[in-house]
SETIZA-507928 format. One record per residue (C-alpha): x, z, y; residue in three letters. Coordinates in steps of 0.02 Angstrom, whole numbers, plus 50000, padded with zeros to 5 digits. Example, Ala and Ser with C-alpha at 12.3 -4.5 7.8 and 13.67 -1.06 7.14 Angstrom:
% residues 2
((50615; 50390; 49775); "Ala")
((50684; 50357; 49947); "Ser")
% end
This chain:
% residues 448
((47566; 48835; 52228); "Unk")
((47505; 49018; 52190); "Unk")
((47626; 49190; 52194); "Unk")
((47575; 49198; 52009); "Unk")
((47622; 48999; 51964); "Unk")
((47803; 49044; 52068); "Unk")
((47824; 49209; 51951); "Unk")
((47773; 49098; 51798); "Unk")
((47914; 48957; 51819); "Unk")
((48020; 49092; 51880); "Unk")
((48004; 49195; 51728); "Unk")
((48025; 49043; 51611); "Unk")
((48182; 48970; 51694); "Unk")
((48234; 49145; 51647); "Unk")
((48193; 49139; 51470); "Unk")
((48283; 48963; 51463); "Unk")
((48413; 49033; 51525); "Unk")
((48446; 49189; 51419); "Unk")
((48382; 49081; 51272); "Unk")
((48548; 48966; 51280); "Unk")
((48649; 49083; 51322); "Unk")
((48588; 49184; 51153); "Unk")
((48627; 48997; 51062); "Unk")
((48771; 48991; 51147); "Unk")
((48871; 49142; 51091); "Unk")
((48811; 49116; 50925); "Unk")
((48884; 48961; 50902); "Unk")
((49058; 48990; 50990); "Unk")
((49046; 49148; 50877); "Unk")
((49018; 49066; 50707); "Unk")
((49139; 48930; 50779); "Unk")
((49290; 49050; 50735); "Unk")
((49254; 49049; 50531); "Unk")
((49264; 48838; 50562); "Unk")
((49426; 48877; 50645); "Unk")
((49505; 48987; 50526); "Unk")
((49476; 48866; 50392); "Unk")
((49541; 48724; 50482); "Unk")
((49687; 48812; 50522); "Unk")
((49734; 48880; 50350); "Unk")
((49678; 48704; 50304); "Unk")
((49819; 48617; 50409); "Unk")
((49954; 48770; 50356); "Unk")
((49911; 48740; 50181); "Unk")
((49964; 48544; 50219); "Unk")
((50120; 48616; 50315); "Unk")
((50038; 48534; 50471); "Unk")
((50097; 48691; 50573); "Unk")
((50085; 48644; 50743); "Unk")
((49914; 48580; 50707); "Unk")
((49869; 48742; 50632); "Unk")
((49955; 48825; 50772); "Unk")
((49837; 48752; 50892); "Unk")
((49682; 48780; 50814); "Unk")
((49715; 48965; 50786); "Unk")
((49769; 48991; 50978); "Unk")
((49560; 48938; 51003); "Unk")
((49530; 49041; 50886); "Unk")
((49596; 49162; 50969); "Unk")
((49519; 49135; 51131); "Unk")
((49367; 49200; 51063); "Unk")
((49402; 49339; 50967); "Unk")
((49568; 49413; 51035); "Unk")
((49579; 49576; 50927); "Unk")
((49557; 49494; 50753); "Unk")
((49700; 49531; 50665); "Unk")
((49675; 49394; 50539); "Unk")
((49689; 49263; 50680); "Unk")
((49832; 49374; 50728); "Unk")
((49930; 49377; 50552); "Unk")
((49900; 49176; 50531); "Unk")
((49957; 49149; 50720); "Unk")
((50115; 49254; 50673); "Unk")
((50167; 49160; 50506); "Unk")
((50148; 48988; 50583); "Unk")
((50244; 49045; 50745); "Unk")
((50383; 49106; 50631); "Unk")
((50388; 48928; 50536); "Unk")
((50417; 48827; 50696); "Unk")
((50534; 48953; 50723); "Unk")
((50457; 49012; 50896); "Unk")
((50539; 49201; 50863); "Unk")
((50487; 49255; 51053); "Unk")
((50319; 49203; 51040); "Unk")
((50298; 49278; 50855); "Unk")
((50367; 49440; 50921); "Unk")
((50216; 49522; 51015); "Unk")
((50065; 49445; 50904); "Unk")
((50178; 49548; 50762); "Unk")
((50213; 49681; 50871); "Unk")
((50008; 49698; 50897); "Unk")
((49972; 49699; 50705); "Unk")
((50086; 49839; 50666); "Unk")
((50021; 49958; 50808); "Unk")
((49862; 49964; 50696); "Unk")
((49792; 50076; 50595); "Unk")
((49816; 50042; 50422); "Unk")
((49682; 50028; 50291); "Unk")
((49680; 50037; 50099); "Unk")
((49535; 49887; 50097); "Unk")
((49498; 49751; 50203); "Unk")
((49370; 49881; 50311); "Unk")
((49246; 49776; 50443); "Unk")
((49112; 49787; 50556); "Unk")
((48968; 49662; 50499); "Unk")
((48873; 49607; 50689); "Unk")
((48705; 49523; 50623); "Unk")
((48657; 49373; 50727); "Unk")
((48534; 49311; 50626); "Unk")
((48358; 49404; 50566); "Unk")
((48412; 49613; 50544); "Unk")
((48279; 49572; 50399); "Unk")
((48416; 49487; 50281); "Unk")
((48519; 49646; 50272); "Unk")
((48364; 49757; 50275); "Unk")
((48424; 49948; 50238); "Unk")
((48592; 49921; 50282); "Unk")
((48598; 49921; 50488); "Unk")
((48686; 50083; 50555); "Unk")
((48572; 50197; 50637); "Unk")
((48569; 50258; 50816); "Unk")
((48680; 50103; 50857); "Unk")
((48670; 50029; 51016); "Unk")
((48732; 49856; 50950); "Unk")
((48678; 49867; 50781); "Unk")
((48825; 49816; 50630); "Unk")
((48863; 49874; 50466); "Unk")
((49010; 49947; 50390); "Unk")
((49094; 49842; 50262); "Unk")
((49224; 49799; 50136); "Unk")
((49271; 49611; 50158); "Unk")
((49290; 49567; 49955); "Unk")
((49306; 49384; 49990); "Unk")
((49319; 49296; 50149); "Unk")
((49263; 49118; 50089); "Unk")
((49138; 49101; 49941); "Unk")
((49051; 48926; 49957); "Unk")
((48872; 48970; 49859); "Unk")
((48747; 48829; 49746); "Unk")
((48589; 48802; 49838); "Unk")
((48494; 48815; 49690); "Unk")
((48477; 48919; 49554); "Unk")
((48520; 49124; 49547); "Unk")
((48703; 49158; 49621); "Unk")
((48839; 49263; 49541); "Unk")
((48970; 49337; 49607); "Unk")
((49113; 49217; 49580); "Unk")
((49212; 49087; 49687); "Unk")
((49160; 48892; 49648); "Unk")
((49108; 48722; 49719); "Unk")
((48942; 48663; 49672); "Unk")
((48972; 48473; 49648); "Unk")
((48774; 48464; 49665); "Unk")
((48780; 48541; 49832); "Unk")
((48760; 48429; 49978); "Unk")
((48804; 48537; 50135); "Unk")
((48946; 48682; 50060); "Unk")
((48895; 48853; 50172); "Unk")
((49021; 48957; 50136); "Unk")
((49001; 49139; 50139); "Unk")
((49074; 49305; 50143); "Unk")
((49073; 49418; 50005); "Unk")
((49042; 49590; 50065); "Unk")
((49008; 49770; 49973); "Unk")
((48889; 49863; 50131); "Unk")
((48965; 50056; 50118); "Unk")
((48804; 50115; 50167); "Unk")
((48684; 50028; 50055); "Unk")
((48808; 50019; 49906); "Unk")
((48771; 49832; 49876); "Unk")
((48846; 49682; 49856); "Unk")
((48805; 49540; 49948); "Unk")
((48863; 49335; 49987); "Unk")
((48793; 49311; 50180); "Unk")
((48828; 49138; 50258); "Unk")
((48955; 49162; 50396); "Unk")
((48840; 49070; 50494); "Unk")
((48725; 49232; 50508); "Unk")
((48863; 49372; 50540); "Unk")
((49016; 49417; 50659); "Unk")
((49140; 49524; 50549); "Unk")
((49266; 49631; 50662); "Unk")
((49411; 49699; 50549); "Unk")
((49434; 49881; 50566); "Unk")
((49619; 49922; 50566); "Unk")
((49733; 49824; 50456); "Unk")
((49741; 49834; 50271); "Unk")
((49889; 49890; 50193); "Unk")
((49960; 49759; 50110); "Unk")
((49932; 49638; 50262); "Unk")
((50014; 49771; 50372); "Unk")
((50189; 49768; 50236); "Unk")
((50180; 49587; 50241); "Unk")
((50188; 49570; 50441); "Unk")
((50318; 49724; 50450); "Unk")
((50429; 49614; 50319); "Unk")
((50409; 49449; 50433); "Unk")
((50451; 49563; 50587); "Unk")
((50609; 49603; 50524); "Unk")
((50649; 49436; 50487); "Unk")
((50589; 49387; 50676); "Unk")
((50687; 49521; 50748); "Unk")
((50866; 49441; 50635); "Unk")
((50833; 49275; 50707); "Unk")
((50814; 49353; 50875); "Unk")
((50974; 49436; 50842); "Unk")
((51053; 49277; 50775); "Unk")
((50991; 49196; 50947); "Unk")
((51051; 49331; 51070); "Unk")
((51198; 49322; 51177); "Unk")
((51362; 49368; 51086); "Unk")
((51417; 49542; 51054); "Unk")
((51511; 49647; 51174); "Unk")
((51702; 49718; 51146); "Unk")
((51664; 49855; 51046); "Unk")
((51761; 50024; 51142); "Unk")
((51840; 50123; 51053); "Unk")
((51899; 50311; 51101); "Unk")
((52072; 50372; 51100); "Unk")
((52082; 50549; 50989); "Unk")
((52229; 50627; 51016); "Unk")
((52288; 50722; 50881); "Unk")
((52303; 50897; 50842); "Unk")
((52233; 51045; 50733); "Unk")
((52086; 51110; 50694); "Unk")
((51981; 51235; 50561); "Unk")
((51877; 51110; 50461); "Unk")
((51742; 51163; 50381); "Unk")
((51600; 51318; 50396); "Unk")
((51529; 51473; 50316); "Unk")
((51375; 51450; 50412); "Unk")
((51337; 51293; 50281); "Unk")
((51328; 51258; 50095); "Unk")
((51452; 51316; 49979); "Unk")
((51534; 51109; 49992); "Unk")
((51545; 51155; 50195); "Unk")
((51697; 51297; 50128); "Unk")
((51802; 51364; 50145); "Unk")
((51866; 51326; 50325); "Unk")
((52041; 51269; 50327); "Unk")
((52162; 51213; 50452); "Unk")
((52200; 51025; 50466); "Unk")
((52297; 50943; 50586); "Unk")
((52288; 50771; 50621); "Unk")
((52407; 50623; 50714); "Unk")
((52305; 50529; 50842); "Unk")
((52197; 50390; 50811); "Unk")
((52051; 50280; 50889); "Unk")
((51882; 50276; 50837); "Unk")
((51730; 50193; 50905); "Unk")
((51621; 50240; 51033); "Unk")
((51458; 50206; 50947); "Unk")
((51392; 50181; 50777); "Unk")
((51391; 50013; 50724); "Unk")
((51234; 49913; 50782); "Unk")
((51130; 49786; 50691); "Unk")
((51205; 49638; 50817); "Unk")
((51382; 49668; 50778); "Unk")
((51363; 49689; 50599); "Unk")
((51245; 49533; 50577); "Unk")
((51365; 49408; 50654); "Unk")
((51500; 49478; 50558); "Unk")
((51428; 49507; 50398); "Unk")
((51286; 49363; 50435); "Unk")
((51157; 49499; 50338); "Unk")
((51081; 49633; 50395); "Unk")
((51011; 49754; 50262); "Unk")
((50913; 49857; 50388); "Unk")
((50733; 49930; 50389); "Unk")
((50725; 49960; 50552); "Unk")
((50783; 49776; 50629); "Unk")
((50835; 49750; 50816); "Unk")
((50993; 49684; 50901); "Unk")
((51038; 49879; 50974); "Unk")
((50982; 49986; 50838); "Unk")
((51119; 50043; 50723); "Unk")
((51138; 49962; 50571); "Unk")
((51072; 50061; 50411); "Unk")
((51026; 50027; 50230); "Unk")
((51212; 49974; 50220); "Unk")
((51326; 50032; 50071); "Unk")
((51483; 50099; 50071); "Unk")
((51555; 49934; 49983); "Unk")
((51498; 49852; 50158); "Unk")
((51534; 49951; 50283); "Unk")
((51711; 49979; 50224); "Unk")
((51721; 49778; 50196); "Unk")
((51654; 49750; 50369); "Unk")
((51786; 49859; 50457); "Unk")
((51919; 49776; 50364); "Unk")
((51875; 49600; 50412); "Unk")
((51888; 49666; 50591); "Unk")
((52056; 49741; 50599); "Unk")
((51998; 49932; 50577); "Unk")
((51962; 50048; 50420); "Unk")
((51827; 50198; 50394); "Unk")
((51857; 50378; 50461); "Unk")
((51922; 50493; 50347); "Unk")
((51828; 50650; 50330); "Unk")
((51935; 50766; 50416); "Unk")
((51970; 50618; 50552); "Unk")
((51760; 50629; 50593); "Unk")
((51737; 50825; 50608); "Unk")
((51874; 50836; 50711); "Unk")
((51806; 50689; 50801); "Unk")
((51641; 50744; 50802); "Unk")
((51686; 50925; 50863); "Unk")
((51784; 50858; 51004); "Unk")
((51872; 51027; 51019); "Unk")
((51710; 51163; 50991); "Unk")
((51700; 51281; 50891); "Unk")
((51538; 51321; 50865); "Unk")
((51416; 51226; 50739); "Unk")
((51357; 51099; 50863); "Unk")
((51459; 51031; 50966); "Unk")
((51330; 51097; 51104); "Unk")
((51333; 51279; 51049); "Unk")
((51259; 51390; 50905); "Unk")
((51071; 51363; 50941); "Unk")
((51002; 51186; 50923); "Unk")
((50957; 51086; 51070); "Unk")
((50821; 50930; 51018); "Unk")
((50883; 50836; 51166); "Unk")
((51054; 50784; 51095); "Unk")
((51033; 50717; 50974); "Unk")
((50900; 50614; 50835); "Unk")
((50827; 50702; 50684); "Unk")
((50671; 50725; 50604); "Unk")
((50566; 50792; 50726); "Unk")
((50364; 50808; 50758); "Unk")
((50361; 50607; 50748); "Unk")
((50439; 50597; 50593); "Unk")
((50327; 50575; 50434); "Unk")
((50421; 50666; 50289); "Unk")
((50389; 50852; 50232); "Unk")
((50555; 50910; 50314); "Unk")
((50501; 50899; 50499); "Unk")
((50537; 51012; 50631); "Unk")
((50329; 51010; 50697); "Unk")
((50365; 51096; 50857); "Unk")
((50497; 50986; 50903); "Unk")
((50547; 50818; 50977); "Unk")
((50654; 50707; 51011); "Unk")
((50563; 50557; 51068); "Unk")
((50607; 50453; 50923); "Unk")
((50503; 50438; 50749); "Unk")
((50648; 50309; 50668); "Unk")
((50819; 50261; 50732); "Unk")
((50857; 50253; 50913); "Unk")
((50947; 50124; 51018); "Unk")
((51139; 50184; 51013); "Unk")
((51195; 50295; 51148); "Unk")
((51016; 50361; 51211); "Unk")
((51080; 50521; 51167); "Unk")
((51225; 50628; 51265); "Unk")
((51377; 50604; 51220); "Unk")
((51494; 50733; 51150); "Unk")
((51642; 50799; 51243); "Unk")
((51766; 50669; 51196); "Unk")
((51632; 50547; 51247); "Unk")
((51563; 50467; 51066); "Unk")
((51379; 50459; 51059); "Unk")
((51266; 50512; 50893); "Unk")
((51393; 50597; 50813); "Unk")
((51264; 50698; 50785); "Unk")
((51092; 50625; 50710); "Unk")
((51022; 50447; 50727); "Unk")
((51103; 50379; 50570); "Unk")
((51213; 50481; 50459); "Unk")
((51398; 50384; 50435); "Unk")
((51496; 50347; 50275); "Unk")
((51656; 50399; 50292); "Unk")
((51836; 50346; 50179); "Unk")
((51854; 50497; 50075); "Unk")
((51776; 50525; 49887); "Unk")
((51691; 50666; 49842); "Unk")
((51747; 50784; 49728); "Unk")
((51620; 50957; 49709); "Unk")
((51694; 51004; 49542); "Unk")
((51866; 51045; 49607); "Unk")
((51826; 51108; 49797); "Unk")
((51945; 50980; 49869); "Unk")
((51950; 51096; 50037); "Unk")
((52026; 51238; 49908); "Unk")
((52167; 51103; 49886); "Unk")
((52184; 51000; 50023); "Unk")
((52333; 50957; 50113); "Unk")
((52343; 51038; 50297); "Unk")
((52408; 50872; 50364); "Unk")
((52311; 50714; 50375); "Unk")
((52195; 50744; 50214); "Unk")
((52112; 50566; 50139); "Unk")
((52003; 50651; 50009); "Unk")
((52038; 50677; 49828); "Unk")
((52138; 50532; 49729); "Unk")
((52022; 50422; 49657); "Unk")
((52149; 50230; 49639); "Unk")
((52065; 50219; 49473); "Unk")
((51899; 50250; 49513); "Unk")
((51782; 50098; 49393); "Unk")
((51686; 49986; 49515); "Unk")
((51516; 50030; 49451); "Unk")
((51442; 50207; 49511); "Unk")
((51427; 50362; 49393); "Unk")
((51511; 50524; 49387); "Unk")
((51588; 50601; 49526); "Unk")
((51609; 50428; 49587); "Unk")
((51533; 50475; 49759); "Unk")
((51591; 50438; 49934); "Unk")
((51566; 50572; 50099); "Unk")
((51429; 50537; 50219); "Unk")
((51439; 50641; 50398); "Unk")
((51346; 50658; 50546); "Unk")
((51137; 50704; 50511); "Unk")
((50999; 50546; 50551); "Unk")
((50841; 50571; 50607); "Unk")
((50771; 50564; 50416); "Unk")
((50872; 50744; 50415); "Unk")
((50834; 50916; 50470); "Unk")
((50920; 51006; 50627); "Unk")
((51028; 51074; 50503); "Unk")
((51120; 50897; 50455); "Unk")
((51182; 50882; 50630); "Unk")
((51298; 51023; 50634); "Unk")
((51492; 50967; 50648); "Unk")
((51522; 51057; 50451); "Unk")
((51380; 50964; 50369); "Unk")
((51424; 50862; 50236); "Unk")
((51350; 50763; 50077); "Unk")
((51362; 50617; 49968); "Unk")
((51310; 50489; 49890); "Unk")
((51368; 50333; 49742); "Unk")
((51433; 50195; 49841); "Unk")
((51321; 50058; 49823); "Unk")
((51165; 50172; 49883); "Unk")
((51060; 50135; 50003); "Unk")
((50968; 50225; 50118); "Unk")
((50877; 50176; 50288); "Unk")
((50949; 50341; 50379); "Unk")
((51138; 50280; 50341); "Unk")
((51259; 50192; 50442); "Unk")
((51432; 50199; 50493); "Unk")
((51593; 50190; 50637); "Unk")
((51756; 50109; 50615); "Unk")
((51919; 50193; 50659); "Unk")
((52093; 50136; 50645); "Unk")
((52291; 50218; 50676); "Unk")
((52369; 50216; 50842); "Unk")
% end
């Protein structure tokens, strides 16, 4: 046999070769459309663990596609398989998000049958895309419009995607046979709809979890103190002197774990076991320290509290230190950040990440701000009027239920929705009592 018959056969088995392996990845490619169906096919039929099965292989073969993702997440969460839900969530929501359903379009067929609407200077050529529908099943005669149906005259359905090509301007139905679509980000209505089932994952996570810990409480021994600041808004004056009898008061703002199995809901935005509760209203937080044996602050109790015997208007000093506590910083989104500082946080923290204050109570200042007993009352300048010892806020015992007026309870303390400003020992505001916000929590106290 000749060098050139040798070369020949070689060259061919190397054609074969590369040939299948072409067939190949096209068919475990369009093999994930199949799959998707099936498995939306089974959910539909509330055949979960079936579905469950068939997205995993889906999966397998194309790991970053969110909507595999998503429909792997849902089903997880209805056979109640919270851990495993967790991450594939967790994935989705470290995306960014996208107003439409934004792909990449990978031809695998003939580049002909999208002529005009390849990307140039592409290595692997694609298209960019809005997915309009993901399953269209098209007659295979006649002219097609640009609506969903089932041809009952149509032997083999071949169902398509409907897809508007950005750089063409057209839109087109192309058999998923012939493309590979690769979402771009995650549209935003998907993304609101996994961030809702994530909080719901992390609550059953919670309800799972070991149970809570004795919740310490720190000894504040009383005494007297100038409440109050001229440093502040005209509500912050004028300083007066207060003096207080001693009382306990705990060590950390309530978290998410000990108000869920108390309360059994958990109103939060920001949902995980250590995380302080928030989106709670006054109604509940004063209901939940009752059922445990404790009440709310008063308003004088927390500054003199949250001082813990300074002076100054942070319990640090004058100047304002990012490292102690959580506030709207550089990671924060609203229009009130401090851009050239940080405090490692974008939302709430885990309780006691910050230092602690000198009588040894952590976020006092920042993380969430806390309701506290006392009713507002801005009309009258309560701290013109108030008693020197052991003030409760102005006399509201027949106050309506519903919220209007100067029906308003005192919130303390500064969250990291706030500016550095809100974290000062004098800051004070309020708000009606059944509002909710997802930068407000709360601490139980109770006498000695």
């Amino acid at each position: 046999m000749t060098v050139v018959q040798h070369t020949f056969k070689f060259l061919i088995a190397v054609y074969i070769v590369f040939f299948m392996t072409i067939i190949s990845a096209n068919n475990a490619l369009a093999d994930v459309p199949k799959l998707l169906a099936q498995g939306d096919q089974h959910r539909l039929m509330g055949e979960y663990s079936l579905a469950e099965k068939v997205y995993i292989k889906a999966l397998e073969k194309e790991p970053e596609n969110y909507r595999i993702l998503k429909s792997l997440v849902e089903v997880k969460f209805a056979l109640e398989k919270y851990v495993e839900a967790k991450p594939l969530a967790l994935k989705i929501l470290s995306r960014k998000v996208m107003l439409q359903k934004r792909v990449k379009v990978f031809l695998k067929g003939n580049p002909d049958s999208l002529k005009g609407a390849i990307s140039p200077n592409t290595r692997t050529p694609y298209h960019f895309a809005e997915l309009v529908d993901e399953t269209v099943i098209a007659a295979e005669h006649g002219k097609t419009n640009m609506r969903n149906y089932l041809d009952s005259k149509t032997k083999t359905e071949i169902p398509h995607y409907r897809l508007f090509f950005l750089d063409s301007g057209k839109m087109k139905l192309v058999p998923k046979s012939e493309v590979r679509i690769e979402y771009v980000g995650v549209p935003r209505l998907d993304h609101e709809r996994v961030k809702e089932l994530y909080a719901k994952i992390e609550s059953k996570l919670i309800d799972a979890s070991d149970a809570i810990t004795k919740v310490e409480m720190v000894s504040v021994e009383g005494g007297c103190f100038n409440m109050g600041s001229t440093k502040g808004a005209l509500l912050e004056g004028p300083v007066h002197e207060v003096c207080l009898s001693s009382f306990q008061i705990e060590k950390h703002e309530v978290t998410q774990k000990s108000f869920q199995t108390v309360m059994k809901t958990n109103p939060s935005r920001f949902v995980s076991s250590d995380l302080p509760v928030e989106s709670v209203t006054w109604q509940e937080a004063n209901k939940y320290c009752k059922k445990i044996g404790k009440r709310l602050p008063t308003e004088a109790e927390w500054e003199f509290a949250a001082r813990g015997g300074t002076t100054t208007e942070y319990y640090w000093g004058e100047i304002f230190d990012s490292s102690k506590g959580n506030f709207c910083d550089v990671n924060c989104d609203m229009n009130i950040r401090t851009a050239d500082k940080s405090d490692g946080y974008k939302y709430t923290a885990p309780v006691g990440k910050f230092p602690p204050n000198p009588l040894g109570l952590y976020d006092m200042s920042g993380n969430v701000a806390e309701w506290v007993s006392d009713w507002m009352d801005a009309e009258k300048n309560y701290y013109v009027i108030s008693p020197k010892d052991n003030p409760s806020g102005p006399d509201r015992k027949n106050a309506p239920d519903f919220d209007g007026g100067a029906n308003e309870k005192i919130f303390r303390g500064g969250s990291w929705g706030g500016g550095i400003e809100t974290l000062r020992s004098a800051w004070r505001k309020a708000f009606f009592r059944g509002y909710r916000f997802e930068s407000l929590g709360f601490r139980c106290a109770r006498d000695i």
